[in-house]
Rosetta silent file (secondary structure, phi, psi, omega in degrees, C-alpha in Angstrom):
SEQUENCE: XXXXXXXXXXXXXXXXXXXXXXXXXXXXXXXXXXXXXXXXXXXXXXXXXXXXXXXXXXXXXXXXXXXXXXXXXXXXXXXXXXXXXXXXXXXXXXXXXXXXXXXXXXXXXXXXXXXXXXXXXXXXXXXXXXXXXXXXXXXXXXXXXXXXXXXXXXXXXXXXXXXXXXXXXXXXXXXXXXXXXXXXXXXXXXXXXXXXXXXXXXXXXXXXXXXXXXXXXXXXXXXXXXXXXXXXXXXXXXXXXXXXXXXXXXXXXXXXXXXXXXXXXXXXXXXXXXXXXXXXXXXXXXXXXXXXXXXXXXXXXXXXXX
SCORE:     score description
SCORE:     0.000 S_00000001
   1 L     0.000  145.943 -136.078   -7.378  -13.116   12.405 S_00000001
   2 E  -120.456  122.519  125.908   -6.691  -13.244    8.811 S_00000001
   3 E  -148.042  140.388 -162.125   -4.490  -16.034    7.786 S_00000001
   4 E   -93.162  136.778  163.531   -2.917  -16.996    4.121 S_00000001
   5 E  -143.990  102.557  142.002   -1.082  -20.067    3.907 S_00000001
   6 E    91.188   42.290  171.656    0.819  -21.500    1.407 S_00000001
   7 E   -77.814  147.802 -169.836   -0.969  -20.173   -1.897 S_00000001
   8 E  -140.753  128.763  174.849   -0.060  -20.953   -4.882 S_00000001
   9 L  -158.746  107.853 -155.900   -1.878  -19.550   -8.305 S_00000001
  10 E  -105.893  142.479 -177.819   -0.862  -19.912  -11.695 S_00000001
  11 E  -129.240  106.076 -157.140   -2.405  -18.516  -14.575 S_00000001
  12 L    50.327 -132.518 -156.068   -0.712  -21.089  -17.882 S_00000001
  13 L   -96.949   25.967 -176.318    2.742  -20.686  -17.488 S_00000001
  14 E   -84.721  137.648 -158.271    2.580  -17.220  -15.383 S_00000001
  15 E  -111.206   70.635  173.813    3.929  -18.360  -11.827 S_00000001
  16 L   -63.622  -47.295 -171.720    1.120  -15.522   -9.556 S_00000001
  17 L  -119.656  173.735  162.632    1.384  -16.273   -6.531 S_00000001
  18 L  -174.336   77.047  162.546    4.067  -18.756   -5.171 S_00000001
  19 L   111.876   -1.112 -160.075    4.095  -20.545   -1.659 S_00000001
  20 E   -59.315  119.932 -175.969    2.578  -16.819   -0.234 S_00000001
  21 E  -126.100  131.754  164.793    1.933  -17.546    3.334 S_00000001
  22 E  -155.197  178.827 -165.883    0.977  -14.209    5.975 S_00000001
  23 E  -142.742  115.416  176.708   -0.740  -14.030    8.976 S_00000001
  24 E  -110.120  136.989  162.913   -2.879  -10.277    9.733 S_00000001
  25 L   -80.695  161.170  178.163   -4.344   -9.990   13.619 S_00000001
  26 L   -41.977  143.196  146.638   -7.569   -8.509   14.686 S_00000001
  27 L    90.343  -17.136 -166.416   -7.178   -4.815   14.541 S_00000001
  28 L   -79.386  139.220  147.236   -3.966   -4.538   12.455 S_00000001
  29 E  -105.889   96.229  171.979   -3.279   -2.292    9.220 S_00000001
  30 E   -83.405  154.328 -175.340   -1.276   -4.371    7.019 S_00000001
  31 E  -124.734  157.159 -164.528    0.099   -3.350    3.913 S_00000001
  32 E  -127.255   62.561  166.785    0.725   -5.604    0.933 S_00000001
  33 E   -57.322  137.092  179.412    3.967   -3.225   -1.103 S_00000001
  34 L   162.660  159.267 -158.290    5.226   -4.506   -4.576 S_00000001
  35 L   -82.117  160.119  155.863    5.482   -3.169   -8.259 S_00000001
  36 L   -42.626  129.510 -164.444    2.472   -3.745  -10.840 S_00000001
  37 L    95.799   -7.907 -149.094    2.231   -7.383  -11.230 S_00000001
  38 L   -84.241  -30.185 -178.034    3.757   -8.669   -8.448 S_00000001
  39 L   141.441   -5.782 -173.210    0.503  -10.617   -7.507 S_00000001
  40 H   -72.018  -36.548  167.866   -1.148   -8.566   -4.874 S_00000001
  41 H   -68.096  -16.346  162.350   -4.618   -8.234   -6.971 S_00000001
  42 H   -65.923  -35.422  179.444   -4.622  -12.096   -7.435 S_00000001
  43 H   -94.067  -21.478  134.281   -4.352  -12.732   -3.671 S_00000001
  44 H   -23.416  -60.050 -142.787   -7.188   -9.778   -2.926 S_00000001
  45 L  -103.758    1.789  179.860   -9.231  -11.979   -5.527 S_00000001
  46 L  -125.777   -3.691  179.446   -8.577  -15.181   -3.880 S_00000001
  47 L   -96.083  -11.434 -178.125   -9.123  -14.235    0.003 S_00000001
  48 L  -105.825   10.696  163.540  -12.681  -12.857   -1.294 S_00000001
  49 L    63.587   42.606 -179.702  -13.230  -16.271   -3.009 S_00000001
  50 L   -83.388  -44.109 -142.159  -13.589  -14.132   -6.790 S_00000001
  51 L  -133.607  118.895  164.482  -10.350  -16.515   -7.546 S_00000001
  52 L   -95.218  109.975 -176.004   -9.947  -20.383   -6.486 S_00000001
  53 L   -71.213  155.183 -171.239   -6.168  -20.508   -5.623 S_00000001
  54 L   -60.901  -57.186  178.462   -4.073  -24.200   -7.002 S_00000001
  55 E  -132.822  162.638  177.411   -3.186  -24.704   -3.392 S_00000001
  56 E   100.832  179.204 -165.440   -3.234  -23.668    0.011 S_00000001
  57 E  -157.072  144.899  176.860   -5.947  -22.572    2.218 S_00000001
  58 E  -124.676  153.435 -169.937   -7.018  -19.332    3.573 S_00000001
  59 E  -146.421  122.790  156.005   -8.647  -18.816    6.642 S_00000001
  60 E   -71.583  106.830 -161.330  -10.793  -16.134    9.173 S_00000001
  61 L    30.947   67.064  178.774  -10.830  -16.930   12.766 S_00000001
  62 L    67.618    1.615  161.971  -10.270  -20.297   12.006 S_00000001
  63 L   -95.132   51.572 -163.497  -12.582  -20.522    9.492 S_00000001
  64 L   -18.526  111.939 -174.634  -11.703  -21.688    6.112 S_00000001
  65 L   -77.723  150.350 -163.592  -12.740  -19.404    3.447 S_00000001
  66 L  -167.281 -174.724  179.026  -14.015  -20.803    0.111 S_00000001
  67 L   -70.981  -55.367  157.315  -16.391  -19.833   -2.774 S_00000001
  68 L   -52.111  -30.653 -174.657  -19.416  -21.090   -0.881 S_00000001
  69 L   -76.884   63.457 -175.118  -18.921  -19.788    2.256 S_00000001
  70 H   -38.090  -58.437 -168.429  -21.382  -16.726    2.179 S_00000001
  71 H   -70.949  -38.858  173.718  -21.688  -15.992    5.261 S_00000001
  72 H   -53.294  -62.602 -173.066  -18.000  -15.912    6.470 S_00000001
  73 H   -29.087  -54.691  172.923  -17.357  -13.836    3.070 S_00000001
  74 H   -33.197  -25.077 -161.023  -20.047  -11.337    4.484 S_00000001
  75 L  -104.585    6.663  168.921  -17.618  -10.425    7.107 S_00000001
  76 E  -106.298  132.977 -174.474  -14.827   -8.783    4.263 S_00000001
  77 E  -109.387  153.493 -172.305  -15.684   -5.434    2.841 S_00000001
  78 E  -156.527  136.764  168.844  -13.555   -4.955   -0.574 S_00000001
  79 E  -125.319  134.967 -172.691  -12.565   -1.353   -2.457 S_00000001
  80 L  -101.766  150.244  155.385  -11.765   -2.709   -5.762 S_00000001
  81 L   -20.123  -78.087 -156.751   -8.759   -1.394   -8.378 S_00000001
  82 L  -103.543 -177.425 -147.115  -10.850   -0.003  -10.437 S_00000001
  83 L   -78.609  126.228  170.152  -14.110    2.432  -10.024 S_00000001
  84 L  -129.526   70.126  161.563  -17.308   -0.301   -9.579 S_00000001
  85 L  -133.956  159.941  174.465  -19.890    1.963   -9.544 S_00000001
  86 L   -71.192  101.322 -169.809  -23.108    2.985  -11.821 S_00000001
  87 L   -77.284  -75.300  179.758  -21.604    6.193  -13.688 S_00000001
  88 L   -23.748  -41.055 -170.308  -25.637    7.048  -14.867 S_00000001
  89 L  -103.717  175.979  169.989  -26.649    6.986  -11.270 S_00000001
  90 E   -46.277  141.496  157.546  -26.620    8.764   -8.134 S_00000001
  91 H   -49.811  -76.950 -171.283  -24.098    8.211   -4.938 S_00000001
  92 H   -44.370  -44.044 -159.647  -27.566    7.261   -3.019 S_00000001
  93 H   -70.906  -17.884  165.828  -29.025    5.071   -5.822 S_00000001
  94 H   -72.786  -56.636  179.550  -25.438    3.233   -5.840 S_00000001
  95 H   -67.352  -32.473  165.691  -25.340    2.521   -2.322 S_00000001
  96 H   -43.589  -46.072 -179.643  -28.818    1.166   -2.480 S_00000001
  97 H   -68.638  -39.903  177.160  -28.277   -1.026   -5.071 S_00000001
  98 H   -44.607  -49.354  164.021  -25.105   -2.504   -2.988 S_00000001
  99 H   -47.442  -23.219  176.349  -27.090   -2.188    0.127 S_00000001
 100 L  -104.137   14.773  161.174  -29.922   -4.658   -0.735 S_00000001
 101 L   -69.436  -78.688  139.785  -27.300   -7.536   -1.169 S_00000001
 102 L     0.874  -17.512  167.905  -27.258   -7.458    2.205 S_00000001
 103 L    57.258   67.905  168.037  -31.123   -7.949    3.107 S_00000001
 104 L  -102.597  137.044  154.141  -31.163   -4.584    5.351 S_00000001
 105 L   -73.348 -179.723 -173.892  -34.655   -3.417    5.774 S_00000001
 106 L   -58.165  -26.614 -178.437  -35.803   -0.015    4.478 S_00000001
 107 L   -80.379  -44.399 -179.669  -35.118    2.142    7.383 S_00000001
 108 H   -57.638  -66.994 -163.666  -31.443    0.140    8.137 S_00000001
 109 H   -81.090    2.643 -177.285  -30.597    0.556    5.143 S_00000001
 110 H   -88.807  -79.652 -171.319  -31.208    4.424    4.746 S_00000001
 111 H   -14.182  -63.160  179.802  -29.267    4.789    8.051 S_00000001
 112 L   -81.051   12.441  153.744  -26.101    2.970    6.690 S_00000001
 113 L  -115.516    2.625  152.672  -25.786    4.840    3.855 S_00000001
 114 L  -116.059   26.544  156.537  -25.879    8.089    5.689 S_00000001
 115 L   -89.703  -22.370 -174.844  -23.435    6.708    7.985 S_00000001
 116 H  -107.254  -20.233  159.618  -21.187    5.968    5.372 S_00000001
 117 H   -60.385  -46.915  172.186  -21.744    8.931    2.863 S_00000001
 118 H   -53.756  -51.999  174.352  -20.915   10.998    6.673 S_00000001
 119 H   -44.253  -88.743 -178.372  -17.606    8.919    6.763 S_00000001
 120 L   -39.985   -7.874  176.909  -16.702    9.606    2.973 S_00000001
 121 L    63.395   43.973  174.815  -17.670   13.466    3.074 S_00000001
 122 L  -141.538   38.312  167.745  -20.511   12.989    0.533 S_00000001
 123 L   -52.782  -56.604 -176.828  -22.993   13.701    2.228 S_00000001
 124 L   -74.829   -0.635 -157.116  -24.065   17.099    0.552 S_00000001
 125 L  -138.047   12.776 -157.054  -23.241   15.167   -2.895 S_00000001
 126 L  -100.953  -13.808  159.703  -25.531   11.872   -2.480 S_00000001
 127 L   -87.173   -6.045  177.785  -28.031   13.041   -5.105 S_00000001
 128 L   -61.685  148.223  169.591  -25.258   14.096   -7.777 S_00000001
 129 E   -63.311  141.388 -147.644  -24.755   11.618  -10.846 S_00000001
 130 L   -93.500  -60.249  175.859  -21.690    9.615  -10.370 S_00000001
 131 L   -66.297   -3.849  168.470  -20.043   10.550  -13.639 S_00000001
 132 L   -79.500   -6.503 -167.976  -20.266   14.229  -12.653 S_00000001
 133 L   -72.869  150.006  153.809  -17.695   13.211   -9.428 S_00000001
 134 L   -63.160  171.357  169.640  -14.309   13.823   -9.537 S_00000001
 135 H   -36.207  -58.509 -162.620  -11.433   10.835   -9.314 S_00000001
 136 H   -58.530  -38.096 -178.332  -11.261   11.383   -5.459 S_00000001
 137 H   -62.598  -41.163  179.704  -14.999   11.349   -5.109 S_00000001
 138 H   -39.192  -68.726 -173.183  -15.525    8.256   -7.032 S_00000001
 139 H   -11.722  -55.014 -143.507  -12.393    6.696   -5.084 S_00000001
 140 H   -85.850  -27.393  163.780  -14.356    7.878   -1.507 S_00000001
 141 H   -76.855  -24.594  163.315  -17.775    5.961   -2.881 S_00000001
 142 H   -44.465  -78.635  166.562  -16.009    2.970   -3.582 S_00000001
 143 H    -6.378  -93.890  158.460  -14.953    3.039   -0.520 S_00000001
 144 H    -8.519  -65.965 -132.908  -18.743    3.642    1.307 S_00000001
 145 L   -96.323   16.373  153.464  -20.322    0.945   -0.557 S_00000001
 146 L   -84.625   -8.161 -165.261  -17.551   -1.206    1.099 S_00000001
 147 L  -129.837  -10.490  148.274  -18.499   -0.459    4.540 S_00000001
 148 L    10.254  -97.904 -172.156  -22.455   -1.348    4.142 S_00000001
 149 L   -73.758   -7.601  100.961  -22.093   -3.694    6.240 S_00000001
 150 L   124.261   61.797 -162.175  -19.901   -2.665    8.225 S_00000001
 151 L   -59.901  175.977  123.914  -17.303   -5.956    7.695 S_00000001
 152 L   -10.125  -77.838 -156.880  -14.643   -7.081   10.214 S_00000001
 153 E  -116.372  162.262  167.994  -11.741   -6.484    7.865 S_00000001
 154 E  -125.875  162.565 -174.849  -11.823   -4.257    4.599 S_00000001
 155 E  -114.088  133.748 -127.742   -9.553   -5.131    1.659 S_00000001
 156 E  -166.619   81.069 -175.940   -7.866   -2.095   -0.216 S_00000001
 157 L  -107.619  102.447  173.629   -6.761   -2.940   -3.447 S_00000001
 158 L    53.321   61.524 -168.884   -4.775    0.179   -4.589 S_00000001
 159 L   -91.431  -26.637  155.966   -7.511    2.437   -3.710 S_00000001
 160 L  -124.953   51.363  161.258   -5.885    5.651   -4.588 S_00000001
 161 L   -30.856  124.024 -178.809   -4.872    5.045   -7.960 S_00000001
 162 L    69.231   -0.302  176.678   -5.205    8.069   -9.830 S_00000001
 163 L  -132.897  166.555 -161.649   -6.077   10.763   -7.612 S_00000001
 164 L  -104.416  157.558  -92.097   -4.836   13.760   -6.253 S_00000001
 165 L  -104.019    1.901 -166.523   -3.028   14.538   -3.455 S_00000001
 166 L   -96.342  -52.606  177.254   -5.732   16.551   -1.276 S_00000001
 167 L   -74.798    3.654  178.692   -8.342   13.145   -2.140 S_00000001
 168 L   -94.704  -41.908  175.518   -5.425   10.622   -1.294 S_00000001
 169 L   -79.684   -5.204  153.699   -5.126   12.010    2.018 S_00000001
 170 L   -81.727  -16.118  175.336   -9.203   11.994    3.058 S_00000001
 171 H   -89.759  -21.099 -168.732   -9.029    8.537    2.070 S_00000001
 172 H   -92.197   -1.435  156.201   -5.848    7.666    4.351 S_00000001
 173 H   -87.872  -15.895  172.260   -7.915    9.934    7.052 S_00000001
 174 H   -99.451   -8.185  158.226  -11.078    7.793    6.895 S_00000001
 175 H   -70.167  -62.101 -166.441   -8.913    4.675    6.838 S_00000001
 176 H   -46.222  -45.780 -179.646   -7.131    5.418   10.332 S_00000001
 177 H   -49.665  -52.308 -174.486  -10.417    6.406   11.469 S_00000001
 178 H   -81.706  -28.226  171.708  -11.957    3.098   10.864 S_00000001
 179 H   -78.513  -50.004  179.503   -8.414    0.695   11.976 S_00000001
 180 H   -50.105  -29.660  168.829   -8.603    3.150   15.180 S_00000001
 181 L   -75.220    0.204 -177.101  -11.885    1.879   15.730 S_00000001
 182 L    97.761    8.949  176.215  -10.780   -1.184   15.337 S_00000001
 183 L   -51.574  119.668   13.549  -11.491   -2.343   11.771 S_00000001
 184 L    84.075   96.222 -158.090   -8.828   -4.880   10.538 S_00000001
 185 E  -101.327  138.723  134.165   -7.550   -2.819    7.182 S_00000001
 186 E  -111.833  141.525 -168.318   -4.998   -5.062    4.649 S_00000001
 187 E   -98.677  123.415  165.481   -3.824   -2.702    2.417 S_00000001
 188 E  -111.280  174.107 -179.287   -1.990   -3.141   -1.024 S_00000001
 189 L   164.631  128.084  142.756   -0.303   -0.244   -2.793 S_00000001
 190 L   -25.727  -32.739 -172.033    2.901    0.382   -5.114 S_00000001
 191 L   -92.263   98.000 -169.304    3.502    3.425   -3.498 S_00000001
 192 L   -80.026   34.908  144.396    6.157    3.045   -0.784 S_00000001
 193 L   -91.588  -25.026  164.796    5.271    6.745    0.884 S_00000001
 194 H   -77.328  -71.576 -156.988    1.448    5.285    1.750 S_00000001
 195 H   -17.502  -75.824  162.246    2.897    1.984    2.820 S_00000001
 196 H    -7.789  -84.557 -158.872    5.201    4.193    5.067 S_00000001
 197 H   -83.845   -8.033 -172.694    3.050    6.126    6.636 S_00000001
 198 H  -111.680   -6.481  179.573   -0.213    4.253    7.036 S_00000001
 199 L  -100.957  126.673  176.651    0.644    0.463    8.055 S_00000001
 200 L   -46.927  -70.801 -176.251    1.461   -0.783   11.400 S_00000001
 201 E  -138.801 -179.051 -150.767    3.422   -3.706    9.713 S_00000001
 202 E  -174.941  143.061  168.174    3.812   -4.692    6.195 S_00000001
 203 E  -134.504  146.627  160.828    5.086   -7.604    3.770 S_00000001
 204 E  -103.423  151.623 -173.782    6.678   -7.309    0.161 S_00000001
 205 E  -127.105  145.341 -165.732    5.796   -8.969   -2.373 S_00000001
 206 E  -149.705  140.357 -179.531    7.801   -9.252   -5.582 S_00000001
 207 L    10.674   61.996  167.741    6.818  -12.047   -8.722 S_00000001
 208 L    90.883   -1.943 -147.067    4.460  -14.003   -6.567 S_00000001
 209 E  -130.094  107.132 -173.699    6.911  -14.042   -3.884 S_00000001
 210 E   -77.276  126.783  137.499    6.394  -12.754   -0.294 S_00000001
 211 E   -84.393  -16.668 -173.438   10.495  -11.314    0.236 S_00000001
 212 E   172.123  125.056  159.733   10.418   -9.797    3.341 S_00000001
 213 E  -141.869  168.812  175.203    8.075   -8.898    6.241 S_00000001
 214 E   146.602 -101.904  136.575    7.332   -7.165    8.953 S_00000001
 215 L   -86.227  170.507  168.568    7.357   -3.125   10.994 S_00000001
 216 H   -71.220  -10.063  148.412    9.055   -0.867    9.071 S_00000001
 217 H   -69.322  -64.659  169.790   11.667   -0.825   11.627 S_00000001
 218 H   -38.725  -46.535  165.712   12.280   -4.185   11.074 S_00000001
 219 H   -49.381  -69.442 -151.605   12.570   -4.048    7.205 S_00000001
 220 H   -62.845  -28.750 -162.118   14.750   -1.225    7.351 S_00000001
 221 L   -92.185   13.215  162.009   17.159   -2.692    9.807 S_00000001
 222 L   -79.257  -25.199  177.475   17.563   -5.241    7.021 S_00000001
 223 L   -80.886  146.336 -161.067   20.054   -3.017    5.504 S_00000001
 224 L   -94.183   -8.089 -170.949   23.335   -3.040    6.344 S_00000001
 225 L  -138.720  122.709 -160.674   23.458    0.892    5.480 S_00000001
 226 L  -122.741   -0.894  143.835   20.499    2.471    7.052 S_00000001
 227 L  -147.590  147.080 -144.070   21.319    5.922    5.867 S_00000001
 228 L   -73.863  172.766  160.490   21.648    7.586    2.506 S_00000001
 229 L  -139.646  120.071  162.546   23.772   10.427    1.792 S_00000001
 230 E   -88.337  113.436 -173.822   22.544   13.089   -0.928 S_00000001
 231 E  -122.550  135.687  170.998   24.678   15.516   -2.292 S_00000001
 232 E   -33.590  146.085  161.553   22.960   17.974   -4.790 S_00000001
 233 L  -105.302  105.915  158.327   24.052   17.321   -8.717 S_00000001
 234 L  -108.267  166.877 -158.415   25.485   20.470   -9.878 S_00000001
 235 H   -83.087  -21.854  174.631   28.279   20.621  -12.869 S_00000001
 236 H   -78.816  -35.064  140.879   30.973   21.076   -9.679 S_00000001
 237 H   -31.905  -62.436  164.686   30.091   18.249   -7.558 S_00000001
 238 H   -59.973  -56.651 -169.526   30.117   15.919  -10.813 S_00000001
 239 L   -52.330    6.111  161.061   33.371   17.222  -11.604 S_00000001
 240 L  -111.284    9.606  166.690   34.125   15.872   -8.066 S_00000001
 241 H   -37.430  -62.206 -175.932   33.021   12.045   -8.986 S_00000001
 242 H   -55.289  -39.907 -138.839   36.455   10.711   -8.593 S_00000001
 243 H  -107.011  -25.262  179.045   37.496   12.063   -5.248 S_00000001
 244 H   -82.500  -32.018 -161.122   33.367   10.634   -3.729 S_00000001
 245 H   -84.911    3.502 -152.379   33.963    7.555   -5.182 S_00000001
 246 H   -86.230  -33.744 -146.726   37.626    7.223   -3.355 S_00000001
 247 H   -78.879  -27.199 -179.494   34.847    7.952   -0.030 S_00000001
 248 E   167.035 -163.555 -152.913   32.328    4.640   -1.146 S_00000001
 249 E   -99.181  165.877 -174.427   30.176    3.569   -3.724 S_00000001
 250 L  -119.347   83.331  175.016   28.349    6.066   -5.634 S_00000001
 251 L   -64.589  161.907 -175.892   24.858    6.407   -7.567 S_00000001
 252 E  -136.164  162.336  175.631   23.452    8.926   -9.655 S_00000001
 253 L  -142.221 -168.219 -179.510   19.321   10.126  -10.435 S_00000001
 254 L   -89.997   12.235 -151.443   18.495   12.564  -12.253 S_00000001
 255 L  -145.684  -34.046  168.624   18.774   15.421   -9.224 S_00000001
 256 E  -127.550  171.924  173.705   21.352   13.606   -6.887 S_00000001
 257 E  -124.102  124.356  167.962   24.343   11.703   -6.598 S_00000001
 258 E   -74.061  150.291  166.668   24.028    8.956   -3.779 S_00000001
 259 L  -156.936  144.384 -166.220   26.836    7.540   -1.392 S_00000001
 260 E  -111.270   97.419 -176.674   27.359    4.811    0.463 S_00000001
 261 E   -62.984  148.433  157.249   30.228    5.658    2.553 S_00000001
 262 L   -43.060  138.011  174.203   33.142    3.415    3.545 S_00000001
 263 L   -44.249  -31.831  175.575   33.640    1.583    6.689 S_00000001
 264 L   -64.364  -43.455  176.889   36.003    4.250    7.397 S_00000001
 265 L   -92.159   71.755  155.484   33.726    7.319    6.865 S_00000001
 266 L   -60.584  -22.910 -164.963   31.454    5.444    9.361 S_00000001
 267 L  -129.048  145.206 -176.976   30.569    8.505   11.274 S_00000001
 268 H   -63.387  -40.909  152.623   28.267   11.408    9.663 S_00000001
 269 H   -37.550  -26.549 -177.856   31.399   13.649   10.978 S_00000001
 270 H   -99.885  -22.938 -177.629   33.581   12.420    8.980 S_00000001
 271 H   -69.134  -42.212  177.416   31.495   12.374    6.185 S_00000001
 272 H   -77.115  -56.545  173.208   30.918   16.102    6.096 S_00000001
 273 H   -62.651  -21.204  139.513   34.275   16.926    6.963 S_00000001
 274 H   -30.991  -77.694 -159.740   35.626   15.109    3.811 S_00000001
 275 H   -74.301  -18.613  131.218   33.278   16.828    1.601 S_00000001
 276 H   -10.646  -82.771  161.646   34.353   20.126    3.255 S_00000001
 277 H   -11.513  -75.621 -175.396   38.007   19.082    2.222 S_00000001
 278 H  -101.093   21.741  140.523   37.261   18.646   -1.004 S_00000001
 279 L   148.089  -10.257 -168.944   35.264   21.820   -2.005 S_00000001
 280 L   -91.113  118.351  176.130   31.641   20.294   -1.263 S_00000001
 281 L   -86.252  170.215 -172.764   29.508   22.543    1.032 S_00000001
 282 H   -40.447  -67.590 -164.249   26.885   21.540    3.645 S_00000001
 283 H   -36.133  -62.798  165.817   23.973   23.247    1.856 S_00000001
 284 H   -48.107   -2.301  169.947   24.584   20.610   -0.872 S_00000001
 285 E  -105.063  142.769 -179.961   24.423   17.840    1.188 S_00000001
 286 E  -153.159  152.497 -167.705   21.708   15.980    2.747 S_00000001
 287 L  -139.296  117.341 -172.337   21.598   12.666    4.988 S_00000001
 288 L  -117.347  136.989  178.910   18.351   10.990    4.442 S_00000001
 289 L   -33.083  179.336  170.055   16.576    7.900    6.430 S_00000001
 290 L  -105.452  168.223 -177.042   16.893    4.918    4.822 S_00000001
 291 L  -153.034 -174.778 -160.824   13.015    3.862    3.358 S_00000001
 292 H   -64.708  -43.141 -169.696   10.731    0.773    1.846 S_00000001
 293 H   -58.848  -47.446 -168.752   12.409    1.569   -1.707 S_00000001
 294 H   -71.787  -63.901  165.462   16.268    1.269   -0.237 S_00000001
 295 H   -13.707  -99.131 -174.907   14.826   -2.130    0.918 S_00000001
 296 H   -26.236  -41.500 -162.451   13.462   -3.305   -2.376 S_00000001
 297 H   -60.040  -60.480 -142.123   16.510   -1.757   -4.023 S_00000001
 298 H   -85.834   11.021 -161.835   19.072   -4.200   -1.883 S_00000001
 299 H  -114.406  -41.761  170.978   16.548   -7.008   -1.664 S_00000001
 300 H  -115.967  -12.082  176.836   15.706   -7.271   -5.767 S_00000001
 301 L    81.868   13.352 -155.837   18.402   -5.496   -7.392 S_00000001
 302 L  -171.403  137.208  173.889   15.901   -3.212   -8.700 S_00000001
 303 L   -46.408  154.885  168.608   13.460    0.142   -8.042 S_00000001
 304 L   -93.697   23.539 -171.427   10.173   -0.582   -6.860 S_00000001
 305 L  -130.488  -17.913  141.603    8.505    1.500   -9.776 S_00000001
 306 L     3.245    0.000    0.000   10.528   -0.538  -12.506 S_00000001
């Protein structure tokens, strides 16, 4: 068990972290959600002892974590922001050099990196030159040379930054593979649609400041309006502003106009038969969950991509 208590980490008069206390269990995928900045790469850099936080203490099964403490440290696997690999070299010649941090003999250490190349689908790719890889590939070696050793928990800082939608899903299929096996994942990420779908429970964090945690059931049922109503923006519908707004409050994007119905239109029936009434048909309508963003929204006053 993972647990953060009461960090605090300022860098001159930037406020990073402030008071962040969380607690992740054995086995758990946690997710760490908040905009660029909020502080989640500061606390990544201070549970892997990169970063000595002003106060507070972090700890692994009761085990106080620190700069010194190699061997506890040994037990965290880290995928970094950005790409930390040897562009000039090979996938194998990259895990090797990572692999002999670790004191593996020669035979050990050929094994785990074609155990981990198998995981990462780069198998058939382990003599190609690193700058010949795509984004995704890079991403998916980061990754590997994170699992060497095949830590306790791995750390996920924003890990699919930049890539595209075929290589963001093989990495969020070789995480669940490794939390089903029981690896102990914490995840950060900007993006409330991974949060969503790949963490068991989740805290936000917003300018140093854990706001709210817990399942995504839980979060959600923080809102007092738990579901959205879309109606299509077309030039007839605006021209029908006045008569939605009499029904609750109203928002605009650039593709919909939102509403928050009235205590009175309380029931989804009533909602549709109103906009019936006044000239708006179903097809133009939509009723959407509520999600991690509608959170943030009523929680900060503000988008999470702000």
């Amino acid at each position: 068990m993972l647990r953060i208590s009461h960090i605090i980490k300022n860098f001159g008069n930037v406020n990073a972290l402030q008071n962040v206390s969380l607690t992740i269990n054995k086995g758990e995928f946690f997710g760490l959600l908040g905009p660029n900045g909020a502080g989640k790469s500061t606390l990544m850099n201070i549970i892997i002892g990169y970063l000595e936080a002003d106060s507070g203490q972090i700890s692994f099964n009761d085990q106080v974590i620190s700069s010194s403490n190699i061997n506890l440290r040994k037990k965290f696997g880290y995928v970094p922001q950005e790409i930390s690999l040897y562009l000039e070299l090979s996938a194998h010649q990259n895990l090797r050099i990572f692999g002999k941090f670790y004191n593996f003999g020669a035979k050990e250490l050929e094994n785990k990196i074609e155990e981990v190349l198998e995981l990462v689908q780069l198998k058939d790719r382990k003599k190609d030159l690193v700058k010949e890889f795509s984004g995704g590939m890079k991403r998916r070696l980061n990754l590997a040379a994170s699992l060497l050793h095949d830590p306790e928990i791995l750390l996920c800082d924003e890990p699919t930054v930049g890539v595209d939608p075929q290589s963001r899903n093989a990495i969020f299929d070789m995480l669940n593979i490794l939390n089903k096996a029981g690896k102990t994942i914490l995840y950060t990420t900007h993006y409330m649609e991974e949060a969503e779908r790949l963490c068991s429970r989740l805290a936000i964090i917003d300018n140093g400041n854990i706001i709210a945690q817990g399942t995504l059931i839980e979060l959600i049922n923080l809102l007092n309006q738990k579901d959205t109503i879309k109606i299509q923006k077309t030039a007839f519908t605006q021209n029908k502003l006045a008569l939605l707004k009499d029904m609750g409050q109203i928002s605009e994007n650039d593709f919909y106009l939102e509403l928050i119905p009235k205590e009175s239109y309380n029931q989804n029936s009533k909602i549709f038969g109103k906009l019936e009434e006044i000239g708006i048909r179903n097809e133009f309508v939509q009723i959407s969950r509520a999600t991690l963003e509608d959170v943030f929204l009523n929680l900060t006053g503000r988008s999470l991509r702000d």
